[in-house]
N, C-alpha and C positions, 0 to 999 in steps of 0.2 A: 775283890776281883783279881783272876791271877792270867796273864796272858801267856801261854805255852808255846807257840811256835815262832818265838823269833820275835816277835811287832809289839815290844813293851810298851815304847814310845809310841806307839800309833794310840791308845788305848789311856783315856784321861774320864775322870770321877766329876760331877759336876751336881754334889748334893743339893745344894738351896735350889738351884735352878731346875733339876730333872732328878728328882727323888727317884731310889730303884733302876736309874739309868745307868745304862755304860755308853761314851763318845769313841767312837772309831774313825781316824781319820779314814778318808774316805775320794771315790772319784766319780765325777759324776754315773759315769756305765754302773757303779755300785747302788749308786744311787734310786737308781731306774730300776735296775732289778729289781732292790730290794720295795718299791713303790709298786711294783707289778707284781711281784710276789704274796705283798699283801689282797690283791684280791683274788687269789684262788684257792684251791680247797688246802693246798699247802700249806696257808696262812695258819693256820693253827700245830703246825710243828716247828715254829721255828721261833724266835724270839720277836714281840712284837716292835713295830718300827715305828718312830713317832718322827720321821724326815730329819731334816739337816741341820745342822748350825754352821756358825762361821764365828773363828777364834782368831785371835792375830792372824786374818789373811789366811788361815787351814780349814778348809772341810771338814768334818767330821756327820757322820750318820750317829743319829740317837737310837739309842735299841733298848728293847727292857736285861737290865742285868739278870739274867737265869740261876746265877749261883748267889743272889743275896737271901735267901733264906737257907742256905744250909752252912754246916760247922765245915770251914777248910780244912778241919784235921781230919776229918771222915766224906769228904769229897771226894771224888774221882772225876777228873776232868777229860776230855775226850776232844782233838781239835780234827776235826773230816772236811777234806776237799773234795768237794764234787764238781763232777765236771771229767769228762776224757780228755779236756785240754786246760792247763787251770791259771793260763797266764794270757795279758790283753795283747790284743793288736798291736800297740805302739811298743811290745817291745820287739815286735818281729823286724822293725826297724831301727833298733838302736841297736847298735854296732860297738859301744862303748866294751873292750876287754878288761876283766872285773876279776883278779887273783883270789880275792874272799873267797868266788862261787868256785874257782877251779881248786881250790883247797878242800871245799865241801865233797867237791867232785872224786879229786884223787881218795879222801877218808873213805868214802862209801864204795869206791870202786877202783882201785888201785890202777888196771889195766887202760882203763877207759877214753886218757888225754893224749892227744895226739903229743909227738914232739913240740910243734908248732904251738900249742896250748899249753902246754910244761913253759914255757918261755913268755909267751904274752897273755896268758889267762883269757877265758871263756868270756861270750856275751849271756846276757840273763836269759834270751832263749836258750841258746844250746843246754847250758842249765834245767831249763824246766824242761824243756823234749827229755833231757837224760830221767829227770826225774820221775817223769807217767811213765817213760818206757820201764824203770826199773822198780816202778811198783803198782800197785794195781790202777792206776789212775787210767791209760792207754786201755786196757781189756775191761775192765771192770766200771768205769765211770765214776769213782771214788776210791780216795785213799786214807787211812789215820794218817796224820802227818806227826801229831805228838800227844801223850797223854800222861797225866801226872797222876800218881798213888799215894795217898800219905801211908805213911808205916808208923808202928806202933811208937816211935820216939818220937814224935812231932813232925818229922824232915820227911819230907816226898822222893820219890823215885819218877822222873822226868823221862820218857822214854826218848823223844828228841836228843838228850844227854847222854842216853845209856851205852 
């Protein structure tokens, strides 16, 4: 299993216990979707959901691993947010300024930080607002966020990275 967009550690293998699974930490709103998910017609494009566990005190959502039958050297892996808004509630109230995301911020868009934000870094809204505005996530209702390529040496091409 290879995680592409950032959330290694979110993302644990739990063979004797859930053969063919992948665990995703998890909150409950993910939870709910992904349980109400399962009964619509959509249910069958998406990986299946066998509900939750709990690990030292962490959530995780069980899901079927989609990439355990193919060769990682010849995989293409695809990570898509959907959604015109792709970030919860509770971050529209946390206030915490966060330097990581305004670093992300300035690499993708040099212009984009106020003085004010060059100095005490971005909340993870402002962040996400920047990021549907400046890709198809706001107009479109989905975005690729990362996808990997293996090439002919073994080693992959990470679009996230590129």
């Amino acid at each position: 299993f290879v995680a592409i967009a950032g959330h290694e550690d979110s993302f644990r293998h739990w063979e004797d216990e859930w053969p063919g699974a992948v665990l995703k930490k998890t909150t409950s709103h993910e939870h709910a979707a992904l349980e109400e998910l399962m009964g619509t017609n959509l249910s069958e494009f998406v990986p299946r959901y066998h509900g939750r566990q709990t690990i030292n005190d962490e959530e995780y959502v069980v899901m079927q691993n989609l990439t355990l039958d193919f060769d990682p050297a010849e995989t293409h892996i695809m990570d898509v947010k959907m959604g015109k808004r792709t970030f919860m509630e509770s971050e529209v109230t946390n206030k915490k300024k966060r330097l990581d995301l305004l670093q992300k911020m300035v690499k993708a868009c040099k212009g984009e930080a106020t003085e004010e934000e060059l100095v005490e870094g971005i909340t993870k809204q402002r962040y996400q607002q920047f990021r549907e505005r400046m890709s198809t996530s706001a107009e479109h209702g989905f975005r690729v966020d990362a996808m990997q390529i293996p090439e002919a040496n073994g080693d992959s091409i990470s679009a996230e990275r590129a």
